[in-house]
KELUM-349935 format. One record per residue (C-alpha): residue number from 1; residue in three letters; chain; y, x, z. Coordinates in steps of 0.001 Angstrom, whole numbers, plus 500000, padded with zeros to 6 digits. Last residue first. Layout:
<atoms>
<atom pos="NUM" code="ala" unit="A" v="Y" u="X" w="Z"/>
...
</atoms>
This chain:
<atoms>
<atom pos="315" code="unk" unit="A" v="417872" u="989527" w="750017"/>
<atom pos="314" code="unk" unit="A" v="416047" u="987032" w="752020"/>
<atom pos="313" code="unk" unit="A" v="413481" u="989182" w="753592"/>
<atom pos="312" code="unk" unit="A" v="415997" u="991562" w="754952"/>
<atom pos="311" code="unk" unit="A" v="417415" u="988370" w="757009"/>
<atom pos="310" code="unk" unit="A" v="414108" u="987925" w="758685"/>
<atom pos="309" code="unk" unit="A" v="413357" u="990636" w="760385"/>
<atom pos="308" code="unk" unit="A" v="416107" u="992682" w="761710"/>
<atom pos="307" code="unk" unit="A" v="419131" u="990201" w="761712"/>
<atom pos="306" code="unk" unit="A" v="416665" u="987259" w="762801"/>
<atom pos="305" code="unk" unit="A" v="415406" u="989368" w="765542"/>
<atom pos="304" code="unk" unit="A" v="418276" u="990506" w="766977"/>
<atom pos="303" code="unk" unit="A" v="419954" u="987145" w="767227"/>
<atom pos="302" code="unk" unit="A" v="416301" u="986024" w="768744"/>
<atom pos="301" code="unk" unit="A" v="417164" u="988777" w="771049"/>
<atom pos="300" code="unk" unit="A" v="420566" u="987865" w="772635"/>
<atom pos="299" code="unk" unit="A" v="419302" u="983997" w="772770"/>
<atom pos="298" code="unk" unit="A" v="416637" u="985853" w="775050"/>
<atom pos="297" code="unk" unit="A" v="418968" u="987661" w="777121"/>
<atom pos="296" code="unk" unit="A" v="421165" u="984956" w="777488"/>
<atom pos="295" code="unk" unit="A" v="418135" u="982652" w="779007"/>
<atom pos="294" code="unk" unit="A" v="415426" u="980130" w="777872"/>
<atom pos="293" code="unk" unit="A" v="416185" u="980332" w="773614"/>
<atom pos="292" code="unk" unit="A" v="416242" u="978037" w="771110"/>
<atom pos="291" code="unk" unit="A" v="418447" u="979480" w="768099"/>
<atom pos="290" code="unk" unit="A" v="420522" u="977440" w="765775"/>
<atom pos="289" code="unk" unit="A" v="421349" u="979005" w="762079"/>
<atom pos="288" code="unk" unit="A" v="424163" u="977790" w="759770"/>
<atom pos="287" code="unk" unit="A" v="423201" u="979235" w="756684"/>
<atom pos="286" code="unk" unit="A" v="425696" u="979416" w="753572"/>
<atom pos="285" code="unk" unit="A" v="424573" u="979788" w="750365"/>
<atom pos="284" code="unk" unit="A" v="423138" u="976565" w="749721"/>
<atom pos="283" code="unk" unit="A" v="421961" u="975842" w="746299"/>
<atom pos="282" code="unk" unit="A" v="418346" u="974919" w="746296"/>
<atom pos="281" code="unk" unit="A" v="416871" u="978165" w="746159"/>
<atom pos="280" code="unk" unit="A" v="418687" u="979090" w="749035"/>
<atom pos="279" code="unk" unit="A" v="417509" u="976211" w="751016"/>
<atom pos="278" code="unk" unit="A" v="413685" u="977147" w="749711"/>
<atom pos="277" code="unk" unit="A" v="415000" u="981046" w="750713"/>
<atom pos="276" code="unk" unit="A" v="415192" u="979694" w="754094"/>
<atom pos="275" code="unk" unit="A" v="411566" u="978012" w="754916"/>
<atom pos="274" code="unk" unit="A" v="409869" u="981467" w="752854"/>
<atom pos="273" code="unk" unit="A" v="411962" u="983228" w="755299"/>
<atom pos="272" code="unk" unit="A" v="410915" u="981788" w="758587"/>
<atom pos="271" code="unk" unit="A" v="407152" u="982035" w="756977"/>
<atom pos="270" code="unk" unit="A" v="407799" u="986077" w="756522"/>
<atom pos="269" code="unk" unit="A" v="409418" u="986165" w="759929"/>
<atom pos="268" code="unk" unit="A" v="406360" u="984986" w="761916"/>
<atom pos="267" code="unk" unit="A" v="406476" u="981941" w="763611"/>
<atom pos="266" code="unk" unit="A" v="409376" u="979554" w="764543"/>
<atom pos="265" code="unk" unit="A" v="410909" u="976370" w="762698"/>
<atom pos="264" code="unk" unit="A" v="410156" u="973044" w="764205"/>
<atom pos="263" code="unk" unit="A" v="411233" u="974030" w="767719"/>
<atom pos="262" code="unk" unit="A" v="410206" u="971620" w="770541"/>
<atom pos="261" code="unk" unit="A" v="411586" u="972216" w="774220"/>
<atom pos="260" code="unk" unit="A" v="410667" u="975857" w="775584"/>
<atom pos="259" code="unk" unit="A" v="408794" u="976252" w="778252"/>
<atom pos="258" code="unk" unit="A" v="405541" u="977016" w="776297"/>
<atom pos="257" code="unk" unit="A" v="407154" u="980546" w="775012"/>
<atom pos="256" code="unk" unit="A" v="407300" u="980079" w="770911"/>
<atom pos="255" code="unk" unit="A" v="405571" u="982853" w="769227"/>
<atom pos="254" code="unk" unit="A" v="407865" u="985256" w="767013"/>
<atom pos="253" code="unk" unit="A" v="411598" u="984024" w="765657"/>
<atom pos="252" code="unk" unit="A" v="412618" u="980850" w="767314"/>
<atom pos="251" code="unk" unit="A" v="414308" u="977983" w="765209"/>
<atom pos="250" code="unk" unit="A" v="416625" u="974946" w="765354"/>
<atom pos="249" code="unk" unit="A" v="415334" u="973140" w="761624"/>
<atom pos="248" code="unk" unit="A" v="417835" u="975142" w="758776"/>
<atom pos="247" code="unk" unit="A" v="422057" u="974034" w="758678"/>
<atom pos="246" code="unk" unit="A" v="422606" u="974105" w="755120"/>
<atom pos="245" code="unk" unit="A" v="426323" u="975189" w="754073"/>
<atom pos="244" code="unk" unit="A" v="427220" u="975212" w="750706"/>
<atom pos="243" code="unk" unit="A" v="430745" u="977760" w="750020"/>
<atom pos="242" code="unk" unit="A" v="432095" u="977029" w="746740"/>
<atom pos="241" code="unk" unit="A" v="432877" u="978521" w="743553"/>
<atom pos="240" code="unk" unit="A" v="435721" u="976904" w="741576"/>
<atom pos="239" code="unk" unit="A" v="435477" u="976609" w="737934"/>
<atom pos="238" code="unk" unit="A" v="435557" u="972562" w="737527"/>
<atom pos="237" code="unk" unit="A" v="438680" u="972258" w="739715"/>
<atom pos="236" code="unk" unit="A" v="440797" u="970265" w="737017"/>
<atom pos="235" code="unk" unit="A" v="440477" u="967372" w="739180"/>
<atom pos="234" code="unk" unit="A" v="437639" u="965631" w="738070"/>
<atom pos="233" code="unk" unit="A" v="435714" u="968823" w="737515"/>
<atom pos="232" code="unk" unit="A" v="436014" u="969414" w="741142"/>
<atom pos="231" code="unk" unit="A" v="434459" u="965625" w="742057"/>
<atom pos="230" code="unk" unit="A" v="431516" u="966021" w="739461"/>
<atom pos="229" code="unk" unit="A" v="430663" u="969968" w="741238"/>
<atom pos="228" code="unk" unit="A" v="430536" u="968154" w="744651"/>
<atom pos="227" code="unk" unit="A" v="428286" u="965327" w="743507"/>
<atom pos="226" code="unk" unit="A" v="426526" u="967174" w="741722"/>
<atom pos="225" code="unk" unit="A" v="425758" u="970067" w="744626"/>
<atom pos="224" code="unk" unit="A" v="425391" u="967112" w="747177"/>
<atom pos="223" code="unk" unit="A" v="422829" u="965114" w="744965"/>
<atom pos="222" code="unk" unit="A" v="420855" u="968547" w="744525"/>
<atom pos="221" code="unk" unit="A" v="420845" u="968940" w="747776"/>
<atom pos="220" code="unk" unit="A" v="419264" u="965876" w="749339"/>
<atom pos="219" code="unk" unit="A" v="415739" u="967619" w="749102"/>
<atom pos="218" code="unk" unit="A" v="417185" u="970098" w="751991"/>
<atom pos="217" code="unk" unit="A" v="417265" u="967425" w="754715"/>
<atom pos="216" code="unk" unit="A" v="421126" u="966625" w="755493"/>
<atom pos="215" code="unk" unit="A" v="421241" u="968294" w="759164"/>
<atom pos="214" code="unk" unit="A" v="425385" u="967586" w="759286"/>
<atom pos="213" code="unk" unit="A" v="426457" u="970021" w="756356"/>
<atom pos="212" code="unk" unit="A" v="429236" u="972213" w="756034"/>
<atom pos="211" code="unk" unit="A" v="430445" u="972435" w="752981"/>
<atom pos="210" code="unk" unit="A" v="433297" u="974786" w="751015"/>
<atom pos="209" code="unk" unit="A" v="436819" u="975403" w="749514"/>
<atom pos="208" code="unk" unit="A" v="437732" u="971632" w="749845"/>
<atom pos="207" code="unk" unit="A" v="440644" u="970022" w="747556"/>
<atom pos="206" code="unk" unit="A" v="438470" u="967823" w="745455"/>
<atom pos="205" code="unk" unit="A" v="434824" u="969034" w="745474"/>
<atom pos="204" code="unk" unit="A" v="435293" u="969298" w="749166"/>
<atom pos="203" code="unk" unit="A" v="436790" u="966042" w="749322"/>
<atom pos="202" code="unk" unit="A" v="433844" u="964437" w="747096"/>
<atom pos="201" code="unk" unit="A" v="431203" u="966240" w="748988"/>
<atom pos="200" code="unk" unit="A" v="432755" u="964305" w="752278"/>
<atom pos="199" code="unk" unit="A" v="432715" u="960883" w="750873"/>
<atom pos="198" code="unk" unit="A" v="429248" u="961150" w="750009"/>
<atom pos="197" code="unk" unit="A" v="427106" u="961661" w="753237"/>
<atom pos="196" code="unk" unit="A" v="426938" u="964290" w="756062"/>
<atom pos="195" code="unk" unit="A" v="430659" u="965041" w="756507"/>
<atom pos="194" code="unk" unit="A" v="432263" u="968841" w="757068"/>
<atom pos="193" code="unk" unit="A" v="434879" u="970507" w="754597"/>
<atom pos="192" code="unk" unit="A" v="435227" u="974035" w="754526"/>
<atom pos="191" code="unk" unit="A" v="439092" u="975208" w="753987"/>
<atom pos="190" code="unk" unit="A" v="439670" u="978695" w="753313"/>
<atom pos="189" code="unk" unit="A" v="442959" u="979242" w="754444"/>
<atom pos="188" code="unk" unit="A" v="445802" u="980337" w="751991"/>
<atom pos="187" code="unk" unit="A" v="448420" u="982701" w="751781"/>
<atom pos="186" code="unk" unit="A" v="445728" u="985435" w="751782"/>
<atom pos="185" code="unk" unit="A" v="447160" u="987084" w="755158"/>
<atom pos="184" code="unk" unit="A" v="447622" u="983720" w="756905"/>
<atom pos="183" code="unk" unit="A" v="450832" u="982700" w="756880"/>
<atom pos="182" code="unk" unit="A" v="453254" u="982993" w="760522"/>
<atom pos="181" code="unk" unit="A" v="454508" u="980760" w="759569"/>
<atom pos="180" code="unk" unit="A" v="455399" u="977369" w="759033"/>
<atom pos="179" code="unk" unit="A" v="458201" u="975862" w="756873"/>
<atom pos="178" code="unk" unit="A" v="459517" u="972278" w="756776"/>
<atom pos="177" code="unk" unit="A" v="461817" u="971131" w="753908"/>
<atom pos="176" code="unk" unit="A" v="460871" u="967677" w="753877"/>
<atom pos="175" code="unk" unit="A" v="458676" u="965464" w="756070"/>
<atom pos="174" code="unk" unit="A" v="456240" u="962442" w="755680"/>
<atom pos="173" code="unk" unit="A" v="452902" u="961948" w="757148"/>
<atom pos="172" code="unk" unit="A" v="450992" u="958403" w="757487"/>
<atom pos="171" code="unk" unit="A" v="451647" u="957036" w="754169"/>
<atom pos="170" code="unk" unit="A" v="452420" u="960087" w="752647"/>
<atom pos="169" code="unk" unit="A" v="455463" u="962858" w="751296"/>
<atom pos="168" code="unk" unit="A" v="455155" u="966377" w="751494"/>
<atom pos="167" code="unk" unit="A" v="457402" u="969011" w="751817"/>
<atom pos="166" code="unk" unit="A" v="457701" u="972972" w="752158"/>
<atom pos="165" code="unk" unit="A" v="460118" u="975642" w="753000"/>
<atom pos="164" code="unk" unit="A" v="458672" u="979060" w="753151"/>
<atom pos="163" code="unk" unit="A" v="456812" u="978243" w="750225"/>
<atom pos="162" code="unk" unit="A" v="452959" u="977327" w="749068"/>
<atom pos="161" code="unk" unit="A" v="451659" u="977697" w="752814"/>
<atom pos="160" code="unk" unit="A" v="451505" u="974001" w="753898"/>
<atom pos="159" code="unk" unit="A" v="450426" u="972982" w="750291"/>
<atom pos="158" code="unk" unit="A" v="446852" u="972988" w="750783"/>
<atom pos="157" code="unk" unit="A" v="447653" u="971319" w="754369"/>
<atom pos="156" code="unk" unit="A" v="449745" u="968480" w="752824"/>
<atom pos="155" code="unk" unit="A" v="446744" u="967514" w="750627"/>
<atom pos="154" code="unk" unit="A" v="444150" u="967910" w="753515"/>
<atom pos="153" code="unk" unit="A" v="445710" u="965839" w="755817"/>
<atom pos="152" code="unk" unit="A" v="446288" u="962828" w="753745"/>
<atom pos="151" code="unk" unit="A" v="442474" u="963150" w="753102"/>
<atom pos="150" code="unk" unit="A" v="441996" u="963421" w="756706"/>
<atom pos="149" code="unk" unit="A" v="443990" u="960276" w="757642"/>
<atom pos="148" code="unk" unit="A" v="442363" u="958320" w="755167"/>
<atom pos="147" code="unk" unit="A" v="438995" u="958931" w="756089"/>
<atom pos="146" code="unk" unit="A" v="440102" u="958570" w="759786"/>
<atom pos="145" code="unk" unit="A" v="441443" u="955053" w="759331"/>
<atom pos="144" code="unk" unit="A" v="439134" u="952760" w="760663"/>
<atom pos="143" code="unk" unit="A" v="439482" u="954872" w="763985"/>
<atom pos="142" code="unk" unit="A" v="443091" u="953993" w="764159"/>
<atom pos="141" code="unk" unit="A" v="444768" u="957206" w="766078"/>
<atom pos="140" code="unk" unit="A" v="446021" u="956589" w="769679"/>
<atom pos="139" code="unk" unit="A" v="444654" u="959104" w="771100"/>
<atom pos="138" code="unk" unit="A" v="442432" u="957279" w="774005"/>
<atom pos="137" code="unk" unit="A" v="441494" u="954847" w="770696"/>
<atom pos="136" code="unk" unit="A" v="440582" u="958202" w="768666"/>
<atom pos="135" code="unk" unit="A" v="438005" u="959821" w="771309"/>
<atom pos="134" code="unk" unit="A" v="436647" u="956301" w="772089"/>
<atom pos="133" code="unk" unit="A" v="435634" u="956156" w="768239"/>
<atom pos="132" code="unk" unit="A" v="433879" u="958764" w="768520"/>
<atom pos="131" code="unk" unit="A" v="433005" u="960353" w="764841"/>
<atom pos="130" code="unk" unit="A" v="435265" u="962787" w="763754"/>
<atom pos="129" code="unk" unit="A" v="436862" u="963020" w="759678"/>
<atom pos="128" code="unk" unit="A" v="436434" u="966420" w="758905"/>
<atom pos="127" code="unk" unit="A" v="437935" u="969902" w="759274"/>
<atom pos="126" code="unk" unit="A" v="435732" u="973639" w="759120"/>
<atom pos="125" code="unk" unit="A" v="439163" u="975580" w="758929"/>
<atom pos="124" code="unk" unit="A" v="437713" u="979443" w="758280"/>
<atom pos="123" code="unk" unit="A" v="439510" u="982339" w="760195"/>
<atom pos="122" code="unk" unit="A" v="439130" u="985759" w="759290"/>
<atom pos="121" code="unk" unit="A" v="442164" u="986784" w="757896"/>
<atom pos="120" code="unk" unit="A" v="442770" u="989905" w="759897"/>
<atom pos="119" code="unk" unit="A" v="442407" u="987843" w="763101"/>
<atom pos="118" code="unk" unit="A" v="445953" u="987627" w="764469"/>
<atom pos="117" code="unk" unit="A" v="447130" u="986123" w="760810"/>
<atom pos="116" code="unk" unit="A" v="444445" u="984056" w="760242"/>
<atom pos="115" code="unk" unit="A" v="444487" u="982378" w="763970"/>
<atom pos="114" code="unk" unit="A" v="448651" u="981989" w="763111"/>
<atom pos="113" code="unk" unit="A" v="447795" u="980209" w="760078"/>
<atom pos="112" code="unk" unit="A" v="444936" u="978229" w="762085"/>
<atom pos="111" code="unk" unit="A" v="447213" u="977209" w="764578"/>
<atom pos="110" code="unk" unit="A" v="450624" u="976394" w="762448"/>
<atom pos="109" code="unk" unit="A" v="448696" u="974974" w="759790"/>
<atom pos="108" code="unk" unit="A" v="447008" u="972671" w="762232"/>
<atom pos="107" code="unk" unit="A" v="450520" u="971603" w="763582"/>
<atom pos="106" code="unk" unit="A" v="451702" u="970314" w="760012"/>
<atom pos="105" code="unk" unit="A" v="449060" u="968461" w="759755"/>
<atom pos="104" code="unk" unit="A" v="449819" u="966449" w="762511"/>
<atom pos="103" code="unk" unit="A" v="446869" u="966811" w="765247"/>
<atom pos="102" code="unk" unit="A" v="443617" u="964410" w="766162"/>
<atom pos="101" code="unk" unit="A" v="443411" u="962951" w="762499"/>
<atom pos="100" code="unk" unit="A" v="441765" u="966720" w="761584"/>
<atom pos="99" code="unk" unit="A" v="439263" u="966907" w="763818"/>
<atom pos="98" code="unk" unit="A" v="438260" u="970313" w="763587"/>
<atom pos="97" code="unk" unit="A" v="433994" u="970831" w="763032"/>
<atom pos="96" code="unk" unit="A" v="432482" u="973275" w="763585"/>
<atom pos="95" code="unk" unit="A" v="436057" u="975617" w="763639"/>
<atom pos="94" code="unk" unit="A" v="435077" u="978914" w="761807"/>
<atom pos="93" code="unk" unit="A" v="436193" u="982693" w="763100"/>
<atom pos="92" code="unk" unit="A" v="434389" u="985188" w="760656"/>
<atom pos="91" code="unk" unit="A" v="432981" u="988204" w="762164"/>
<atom pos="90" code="unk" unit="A" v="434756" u="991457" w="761434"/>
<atom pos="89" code="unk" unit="A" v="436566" u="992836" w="764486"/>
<atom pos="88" code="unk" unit="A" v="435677" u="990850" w="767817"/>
<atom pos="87" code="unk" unit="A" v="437021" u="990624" w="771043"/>
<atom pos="86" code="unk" unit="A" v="440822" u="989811" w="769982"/>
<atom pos="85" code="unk" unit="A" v="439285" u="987412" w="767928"/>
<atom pos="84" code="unk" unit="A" v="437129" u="985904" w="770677"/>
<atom pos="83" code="unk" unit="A" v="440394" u="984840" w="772381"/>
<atom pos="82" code="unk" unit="A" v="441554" u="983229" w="768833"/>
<atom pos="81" code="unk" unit="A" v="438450" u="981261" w="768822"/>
<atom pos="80" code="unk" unit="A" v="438684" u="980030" w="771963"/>
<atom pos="79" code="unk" unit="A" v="442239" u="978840" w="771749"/>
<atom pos="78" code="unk" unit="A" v="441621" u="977294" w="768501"/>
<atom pos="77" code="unk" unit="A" v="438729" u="975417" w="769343"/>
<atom pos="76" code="unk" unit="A" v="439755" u="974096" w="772682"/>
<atom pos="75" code="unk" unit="A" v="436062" u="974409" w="774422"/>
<atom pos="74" code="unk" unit="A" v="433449" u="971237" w="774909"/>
<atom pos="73" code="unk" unit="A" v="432763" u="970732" w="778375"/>
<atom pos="72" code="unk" unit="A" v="432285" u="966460" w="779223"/>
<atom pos="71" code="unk" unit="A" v="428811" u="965989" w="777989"/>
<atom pos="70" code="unk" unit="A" v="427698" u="964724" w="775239"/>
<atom pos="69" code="unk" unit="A" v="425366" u="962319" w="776186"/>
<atom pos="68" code="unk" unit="A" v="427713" u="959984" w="777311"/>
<atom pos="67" code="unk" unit="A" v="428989" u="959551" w="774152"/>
<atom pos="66" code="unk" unit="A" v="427941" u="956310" w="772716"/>
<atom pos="65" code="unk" unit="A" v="427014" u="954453" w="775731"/>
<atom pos="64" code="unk" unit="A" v="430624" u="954991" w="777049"/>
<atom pos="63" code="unk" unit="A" v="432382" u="957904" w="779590"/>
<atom pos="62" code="unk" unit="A" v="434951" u="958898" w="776600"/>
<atom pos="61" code="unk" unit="A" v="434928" u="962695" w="775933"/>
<atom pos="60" code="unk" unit="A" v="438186" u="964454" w="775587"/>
<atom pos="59" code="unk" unit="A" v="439599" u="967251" w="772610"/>
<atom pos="58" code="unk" unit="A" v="436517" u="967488" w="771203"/>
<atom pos="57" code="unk" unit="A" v="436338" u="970340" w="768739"/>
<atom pos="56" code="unk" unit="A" v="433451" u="972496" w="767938"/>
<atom pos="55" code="unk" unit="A" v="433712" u="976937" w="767926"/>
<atom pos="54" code="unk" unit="A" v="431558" u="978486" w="765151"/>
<atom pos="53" code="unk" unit="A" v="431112" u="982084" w="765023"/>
<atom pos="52" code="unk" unit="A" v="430636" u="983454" w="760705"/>
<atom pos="51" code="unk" unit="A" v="429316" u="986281" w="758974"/>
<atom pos="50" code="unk" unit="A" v="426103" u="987046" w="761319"/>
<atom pos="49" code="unk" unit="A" v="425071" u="990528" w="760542"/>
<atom pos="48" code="unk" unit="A" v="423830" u="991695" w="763942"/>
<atom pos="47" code="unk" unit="A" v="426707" u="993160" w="765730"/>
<atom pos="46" code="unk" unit="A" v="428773" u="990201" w="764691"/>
<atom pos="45" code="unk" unit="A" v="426224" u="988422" w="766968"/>
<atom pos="44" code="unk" unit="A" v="426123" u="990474" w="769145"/>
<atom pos="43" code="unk" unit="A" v="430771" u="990625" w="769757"/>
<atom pos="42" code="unk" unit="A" v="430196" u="987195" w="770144"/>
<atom pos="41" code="unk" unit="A" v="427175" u="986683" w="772396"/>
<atom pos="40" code="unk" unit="A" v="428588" u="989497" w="774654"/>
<atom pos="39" code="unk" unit="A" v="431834" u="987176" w="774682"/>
<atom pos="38" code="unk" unit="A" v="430095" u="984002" w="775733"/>
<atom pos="37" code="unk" unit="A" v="428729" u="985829" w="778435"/>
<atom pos="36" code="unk" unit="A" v="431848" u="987512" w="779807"/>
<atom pos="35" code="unk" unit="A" v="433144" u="983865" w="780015"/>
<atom pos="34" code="unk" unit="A" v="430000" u="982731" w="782014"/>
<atom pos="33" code="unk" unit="A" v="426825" u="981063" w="781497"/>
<atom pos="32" code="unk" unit="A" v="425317" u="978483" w="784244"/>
<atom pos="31" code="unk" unit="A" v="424857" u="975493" w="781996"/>
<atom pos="30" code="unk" unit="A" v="424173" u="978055" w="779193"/>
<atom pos="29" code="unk" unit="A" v="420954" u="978489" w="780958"/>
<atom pos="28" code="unk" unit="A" v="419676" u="975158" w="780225"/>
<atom pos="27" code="unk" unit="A" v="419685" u="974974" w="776027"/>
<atom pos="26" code="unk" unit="A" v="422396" u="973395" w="774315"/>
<atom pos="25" code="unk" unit="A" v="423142" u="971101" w="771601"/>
<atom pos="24" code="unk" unit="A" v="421487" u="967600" w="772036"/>
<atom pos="23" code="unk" unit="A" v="422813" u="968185" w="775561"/>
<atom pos="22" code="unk" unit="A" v="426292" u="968658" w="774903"/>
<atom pos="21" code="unk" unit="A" v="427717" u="971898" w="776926"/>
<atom pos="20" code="unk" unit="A" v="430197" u="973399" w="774599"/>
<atom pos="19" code="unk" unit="A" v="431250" u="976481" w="774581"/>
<atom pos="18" code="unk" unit="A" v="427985" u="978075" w="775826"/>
<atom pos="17" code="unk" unit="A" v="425983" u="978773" w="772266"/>
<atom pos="16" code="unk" unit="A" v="428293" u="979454" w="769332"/>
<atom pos="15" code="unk" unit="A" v="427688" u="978078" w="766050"/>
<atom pos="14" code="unk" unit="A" v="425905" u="980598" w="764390"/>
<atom pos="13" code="unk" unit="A" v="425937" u="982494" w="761363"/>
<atom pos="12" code="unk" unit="A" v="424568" u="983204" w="757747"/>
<atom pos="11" code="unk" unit="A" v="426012" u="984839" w="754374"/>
<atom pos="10" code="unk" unit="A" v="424414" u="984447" w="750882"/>
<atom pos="9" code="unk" unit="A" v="425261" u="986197" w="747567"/>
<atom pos="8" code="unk" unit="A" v="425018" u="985492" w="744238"/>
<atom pos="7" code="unk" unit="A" v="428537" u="985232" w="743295"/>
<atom pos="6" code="unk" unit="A" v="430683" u="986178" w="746179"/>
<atom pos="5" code="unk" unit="A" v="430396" u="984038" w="749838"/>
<atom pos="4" code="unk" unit="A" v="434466" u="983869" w="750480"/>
<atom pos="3" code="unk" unit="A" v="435191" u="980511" w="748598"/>
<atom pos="2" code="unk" unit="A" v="437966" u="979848" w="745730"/>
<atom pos="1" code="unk" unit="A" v="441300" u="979462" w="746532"/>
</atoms>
């Protein structure tokens, strides 16, 4: 399938605040946010225009040098996401980023084709590759192999929906005659793919539907769009349209309040905008947007404030 931003258009959104508590990710209220909380930021932000809510996926945090800093909260993704979609109506429902070597691949169809099915259709699979190596070795999964694992993943999940019996055959997954449902109401999930470097922008050129980026600066863009569009017309994808995701500097809309830690992208909308149509301009059609805020209410009102002055200035 192709991906869900049309021709010429541009859709933003948010990884959600709250559901996961790493501190390179969160501001100091969430620490003391509730349930109810996480849902009012939910049903706002589809309120206000944002296409997508991101949910992360960690399934257990190692106590080592390497990722002690992240904290030990971080949300099942598809449980949370499929309790927001009872609270939402419209908003897309995107996993930031779903490990795919932590779960057969026959068990991620299941989840995300039943998440697409109770949502409408709205769920996106945001997969890649994972990055703690701590994470893998308490799961049993060969860290060196997570490339390898994912690719493997993402051929027998294009096909997962194809029939009502299906089979695949791999190094690491093998089965025959295997049928999931319930199918999400396309037949297909759109599938973003999420790296930082190379190897990712080949997959999604390959099998992937879209990008989601990991901070790449915006003068690497051109190199991803190539590299993507050179991978696609490799295998007879050359016509696809794809979903690029650029995730802009974390940002406050208006004056920044002195309490705040350091945000490299805040002002006046106009100069917000002239920052976000240069991503635009470069190829991304997808904005993942990150708000610093010093309560709920605040977080609440920069999402207001981007939908009401900012976004009109990038149409």
């Amino acid at each position: 399938m192709a991906g869900i931003v049309g021709a010429g258009e541009h859709i933003y959104g948010i990884q959600l605040p709250i559901q996961t508590l790493t501190r390179r990710l969160r501001d100091p209220w969430e620490d003391r946010a509730s349930v109810s909380d996480l849902v009012e930021i939910a049903r706002h932000a589809e309120a206000t225009g944002h296409g997508f809510i991101g949910v992360c996926d960690h399934v257990a945090i190692p106590d080592d040098d390497y990722a002690r800093h992240m904290s030990t909260t971080w949300y099942d993704t598809v449980a949370t996401l499929g309790f927001l979609a009872a609270h939402t109506e419209r908003v897309r429902l995107l996993s930031v980023i779903y490990v795919a070597g932590y779960r057969h691949p026959l068990q991620t169809a299941s989840a995300f084709g039943t998440l697409g099915h109770l949502s409408g259709g709205r769920a996106i699979l945001g997969v890649g590759a994972g990055h703690v190596k701590g994470e893998f070795e308490a799961l049993g999964i060969p860290f060196a192999e997570r490339g390898a694992i994912l690719d493997e993943s993402l051929d027998a999940l294009r096909g997962a929906f194809a029939a009502d019996y299906v089979s695949f055959e791999g190094r690491r997954f093998s089965y025959r005659d295997m049928g999931v449902g319930p199918r999400p109401p396309s037949g297909e999930l759109p599938i973003w793919i999420g790296g930082s470097g190379p190897a990712a922008w080949k997959r999604c050129g390959r099998v992937g539907d879209g990008y989601i980026p990991m901070a790449n600066p915006l003068e690497q863009f051109g190199e991803i769009r190539t590299t993507i569009q050179a991978s696609a017309e490799a295998h007879g994808r050359g016509d696809t349209r794809f979903d690029i995701g650029w995730m802009p500097p974390w940002m406050h809309v208006g004056t920044v309040p002195e309490d705040l830690p350091e945000v490299p992208l805040h002002g006046e909308p106009e100069g917000i905008a002239e920052v976000l149509r240069a991503g635009l301009a470069a190829g991304a059609n997808v904005l993942h947007l990150k708000f610093r805020s010093r309560s709920k209410t605040e977080y609440l009102d920069q999402l207001s404030a981007f939908h009401e002055e900012v976004a009109p200035l990038l149409r």
